[in-house]
LOFIMAR-540377 format. One record per residue: residue in three letters; x, y, z of N, C-alpha, C in turn. Coordinates in steps of 0.1 Angstrom, whole numbers, plus 5000, padded with zeros to 4 digits. Example, Ala and Ser with C-alpha at 12.3 -4.5 7.8 and 13.67 -1.06 7.14 Angstrom:
REM LOFIMAR-540377
Ala513249435078512349555078513249675078;Ser512849785071513749895071512950005079;
//
This chain:
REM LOFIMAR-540377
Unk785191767999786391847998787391798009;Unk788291768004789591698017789891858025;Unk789991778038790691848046791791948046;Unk791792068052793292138041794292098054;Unk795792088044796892068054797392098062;Unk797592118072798292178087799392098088;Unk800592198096801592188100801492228119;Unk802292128125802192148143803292168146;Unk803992278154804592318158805092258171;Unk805592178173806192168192806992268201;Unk806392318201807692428208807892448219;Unk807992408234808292368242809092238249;Unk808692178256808592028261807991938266;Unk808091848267807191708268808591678288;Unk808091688295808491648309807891548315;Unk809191428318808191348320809491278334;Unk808591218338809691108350809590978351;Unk810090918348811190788356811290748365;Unk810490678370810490638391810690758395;Unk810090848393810190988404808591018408;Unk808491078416806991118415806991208433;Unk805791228436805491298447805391228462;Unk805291278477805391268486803691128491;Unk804091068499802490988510803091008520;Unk802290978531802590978545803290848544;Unk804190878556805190768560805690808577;Unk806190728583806090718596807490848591;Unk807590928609808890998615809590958613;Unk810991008610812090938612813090988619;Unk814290958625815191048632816091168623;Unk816191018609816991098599816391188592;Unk815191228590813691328588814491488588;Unk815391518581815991648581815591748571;Unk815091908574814591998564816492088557;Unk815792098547816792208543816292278531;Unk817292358525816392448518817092598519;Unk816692688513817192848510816092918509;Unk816193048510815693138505816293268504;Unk816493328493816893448484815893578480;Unk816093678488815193798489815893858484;Unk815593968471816094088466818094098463;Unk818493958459819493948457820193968444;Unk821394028436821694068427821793908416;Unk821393958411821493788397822593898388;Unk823793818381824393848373823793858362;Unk824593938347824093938336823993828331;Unk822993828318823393668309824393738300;Unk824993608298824893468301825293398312;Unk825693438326826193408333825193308341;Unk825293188349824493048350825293078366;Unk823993118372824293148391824193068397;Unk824793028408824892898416823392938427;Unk822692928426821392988439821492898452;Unk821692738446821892678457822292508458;Unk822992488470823692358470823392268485;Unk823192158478823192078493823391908492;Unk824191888504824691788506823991678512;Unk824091538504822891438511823391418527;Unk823191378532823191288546822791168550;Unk822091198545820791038546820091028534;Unk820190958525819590918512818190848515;Unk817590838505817090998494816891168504;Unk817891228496817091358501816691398487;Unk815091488490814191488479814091678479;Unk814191728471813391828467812191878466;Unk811091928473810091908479809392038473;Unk809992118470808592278466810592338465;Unk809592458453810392528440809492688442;Unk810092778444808992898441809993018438;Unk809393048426810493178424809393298418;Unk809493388429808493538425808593578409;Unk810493608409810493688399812293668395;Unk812393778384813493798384813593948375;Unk813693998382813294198378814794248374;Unk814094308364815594338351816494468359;Unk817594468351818394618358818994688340;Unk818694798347819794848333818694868323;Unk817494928329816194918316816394778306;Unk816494678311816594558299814994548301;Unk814394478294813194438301812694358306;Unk811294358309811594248320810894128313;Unk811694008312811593848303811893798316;Unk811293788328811793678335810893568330;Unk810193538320809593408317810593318310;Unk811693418305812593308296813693288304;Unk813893298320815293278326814793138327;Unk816493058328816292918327816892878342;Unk816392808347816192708362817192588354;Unk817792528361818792428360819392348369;Unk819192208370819392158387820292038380;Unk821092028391822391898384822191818402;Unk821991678394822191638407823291498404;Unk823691488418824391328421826291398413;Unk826291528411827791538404827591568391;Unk826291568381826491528365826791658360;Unk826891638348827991738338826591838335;Unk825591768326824491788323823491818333;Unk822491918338821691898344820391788340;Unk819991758352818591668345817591718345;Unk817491878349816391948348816592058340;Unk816192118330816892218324815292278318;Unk814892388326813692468318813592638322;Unk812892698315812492798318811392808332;Unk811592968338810492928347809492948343;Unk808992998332807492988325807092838324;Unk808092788321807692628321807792518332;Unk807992588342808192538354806792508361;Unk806092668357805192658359803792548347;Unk804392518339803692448324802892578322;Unk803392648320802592768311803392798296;Unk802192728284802992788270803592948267;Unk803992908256804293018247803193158247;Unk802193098247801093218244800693298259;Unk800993208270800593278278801793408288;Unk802693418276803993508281803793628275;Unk804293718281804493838279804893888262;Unk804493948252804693968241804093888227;Unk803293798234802293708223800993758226;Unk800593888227799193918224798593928239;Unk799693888254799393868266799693978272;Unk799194048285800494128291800594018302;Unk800093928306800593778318799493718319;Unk799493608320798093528324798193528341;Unk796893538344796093538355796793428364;Unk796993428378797393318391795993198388;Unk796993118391796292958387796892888395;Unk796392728396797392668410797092518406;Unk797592418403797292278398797592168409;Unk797492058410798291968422799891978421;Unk800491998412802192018412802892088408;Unk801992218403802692338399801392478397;Unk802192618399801192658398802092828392;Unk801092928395801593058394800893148400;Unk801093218411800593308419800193458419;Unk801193528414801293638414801193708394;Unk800593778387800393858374801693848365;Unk802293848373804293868365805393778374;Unk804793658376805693538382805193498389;Unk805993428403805393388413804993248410;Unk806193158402806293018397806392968411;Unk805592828411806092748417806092558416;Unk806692518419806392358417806592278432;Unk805692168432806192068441806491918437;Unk806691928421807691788417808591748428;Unk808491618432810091598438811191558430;Unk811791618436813391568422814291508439;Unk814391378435815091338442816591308443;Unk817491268456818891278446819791198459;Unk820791138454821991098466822691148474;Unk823591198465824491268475824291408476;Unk824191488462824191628466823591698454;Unk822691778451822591868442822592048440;Unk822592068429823092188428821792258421;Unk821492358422820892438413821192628408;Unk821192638397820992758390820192838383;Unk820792958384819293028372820193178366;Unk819293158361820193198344819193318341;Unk819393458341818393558330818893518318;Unk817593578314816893538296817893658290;Unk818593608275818993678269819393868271;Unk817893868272817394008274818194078282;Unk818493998292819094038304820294078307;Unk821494178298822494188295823094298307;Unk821994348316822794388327822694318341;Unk823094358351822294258362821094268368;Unk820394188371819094228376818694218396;Unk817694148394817194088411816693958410;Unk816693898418816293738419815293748435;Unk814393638433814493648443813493458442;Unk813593368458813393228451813693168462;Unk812893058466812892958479812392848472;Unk813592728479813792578476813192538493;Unk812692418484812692318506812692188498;Unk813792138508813191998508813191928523;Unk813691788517813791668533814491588532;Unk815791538538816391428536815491278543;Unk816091198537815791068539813891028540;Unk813791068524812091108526811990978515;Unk810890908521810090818513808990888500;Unk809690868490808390928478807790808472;Unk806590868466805590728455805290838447;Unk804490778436803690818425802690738425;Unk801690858433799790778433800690638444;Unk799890598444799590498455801090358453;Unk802090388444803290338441804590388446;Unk804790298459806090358465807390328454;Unk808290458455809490468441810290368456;Unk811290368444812690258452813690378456;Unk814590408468815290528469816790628460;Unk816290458449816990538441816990618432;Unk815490618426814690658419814890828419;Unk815290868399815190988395814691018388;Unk814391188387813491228371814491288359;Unk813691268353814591248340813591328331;Unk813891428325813491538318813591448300;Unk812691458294812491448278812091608269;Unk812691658260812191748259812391768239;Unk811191868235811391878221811192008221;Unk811992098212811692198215811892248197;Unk811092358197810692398180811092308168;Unk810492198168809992098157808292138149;Unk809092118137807792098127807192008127;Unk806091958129805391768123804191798113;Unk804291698102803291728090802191648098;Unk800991668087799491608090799991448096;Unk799391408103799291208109800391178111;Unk801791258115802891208120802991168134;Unk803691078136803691018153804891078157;Unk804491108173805391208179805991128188;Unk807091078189807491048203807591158217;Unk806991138226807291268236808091238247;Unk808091088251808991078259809190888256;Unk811090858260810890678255812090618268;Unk812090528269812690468279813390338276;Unk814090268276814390158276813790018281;Unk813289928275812489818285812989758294;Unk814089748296814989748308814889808322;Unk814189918315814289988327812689998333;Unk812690018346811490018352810590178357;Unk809590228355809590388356808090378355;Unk807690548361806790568360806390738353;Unk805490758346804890918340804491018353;Unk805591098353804491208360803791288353;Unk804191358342803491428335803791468323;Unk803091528311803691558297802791728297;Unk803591788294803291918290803691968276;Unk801992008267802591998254801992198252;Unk802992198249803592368238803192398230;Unk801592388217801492378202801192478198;Unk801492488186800492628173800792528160;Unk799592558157799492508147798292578138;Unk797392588126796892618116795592608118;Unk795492478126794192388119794192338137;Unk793092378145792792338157792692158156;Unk792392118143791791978147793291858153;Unk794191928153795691878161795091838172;Unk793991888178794091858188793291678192;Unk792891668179792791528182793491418181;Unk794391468181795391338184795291228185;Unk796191068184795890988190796890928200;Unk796690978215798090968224797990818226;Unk798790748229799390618231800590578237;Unk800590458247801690408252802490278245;Unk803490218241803790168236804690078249;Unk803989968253804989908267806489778260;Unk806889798269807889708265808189578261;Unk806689518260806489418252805489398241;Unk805489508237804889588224803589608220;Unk802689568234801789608234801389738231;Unk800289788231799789898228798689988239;Unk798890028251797690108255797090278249;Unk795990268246795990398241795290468256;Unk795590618252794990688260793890808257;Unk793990828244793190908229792890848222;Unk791590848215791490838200791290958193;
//
């Protein structure tokens, strides 16, 4: 009897980076400068409104963004509380577009199922090498570096839900003039991450997904892919992941 059909859902995104990656030791420097915020029990506006949390100016290039942690974001006005779907958004170097644009449930790479209203009341504190979640009802954090030149900006946004104002609350750190690598590969200081993302797509049985694509031109490295699915038929999960390099070879990483 053949196999019955299934349909895969993507519903999230695929995050991936571009010569960006994480901190090694590297000697002191003079130009070795911290900065950074932190925001306790402060009023967040309603949505739709997109809050400036925080800004800073390079000095010494690369300054890197170094650790991301945001407790919560607690509703006002009996809305309720969805801080899984407030969206984080960081523009760096001037751009129109942010190059980071996610929810903080996804910040933390936690799917769909493990939010509030899919059969969950919150999944349990966990902690990974570059992101994690601490606390029953938030308590995101990441230590991706997002690095940048001159100056970046970041915001956050309540979820829909959020139609009166609530509370925020959220600490950034980084370091200017910080040497980054990925794994044992030092990046070049100009080196940035670059967000790929798909968000509620259908794919029929044996379709190829692109999750993230690059130019051969250009030179980069994966930090990571975070995939979002529901689907019918668990056997999606065998996949066959694959890299396609720019001279058309083929590395697989699944069968």
């Amino acid at each position: 009897m053949a196999p019955p059909q299934r349909q895969l859902l993507l519903r999230a995104l695929s995050l991936a980076a571009l010569a960006a990656g994480s901190a090694r030791a590297a000697p002191f420097s003079a130009k070795n400068k911290l900065f950074g915020m932190a925001i306790k029990n402060a009023p967040i506006p309603a949505s739709p409104a997109e809050w400036l949390i925080f800004n800073h100016t390079c000095s010494a290039a690369p300054c890197v963004i170094t650790q991301m942690h945001f407790p919560s974001i607690y509703p006002g006005g009996g809305d309720p509380w969805d801080w899984e779907n407030g969206m984080l958004r960081i523009y760096v170097d001037g751009e129109a577009a942010p190059s980071i644009a996610l929810t903080l449930l996804q910040l933390a790479s936690v799917g769909h199922a493990g939010a509030r209203g899919n059969g969950h009341t919150d999944i349990s504190p966990f902690s990974a090498e570059l992101f994690g979640k601490n606390a029953q009802t938030g308590g995101v954090w990441s230590t991706m570096r997002i690095p940048f030149q001159s100056a970046v900006r970041v915001t956050v946004q309540q979820a829909a839900t959020g139609v009166h104002g609530g509370t925020f609350w959220g600490i950034i750190r980084g370091v200017e003039a910080l040497t980054i690598s990925l794994s044992d590969i030092e990046l070049p200081p100009t080196a940035r991450l670059v967000q790929s993302t798909i968000s509620g797509v259908v794919y029929q049985p044996d379709a190829f997904v692109t999750l993230a694509q690059a130019p051969a031109s250009d030179d980069g490295l994966m930090l990571y892919v975070f995939l979002d699915v529901t689907s019918g038929d668990p056997n999606y999960l065998e996949g066959c992941v694959h890299i396609v390099n720019g001279d058309g070879s083929v590395q697989f990483l699944s069968r």
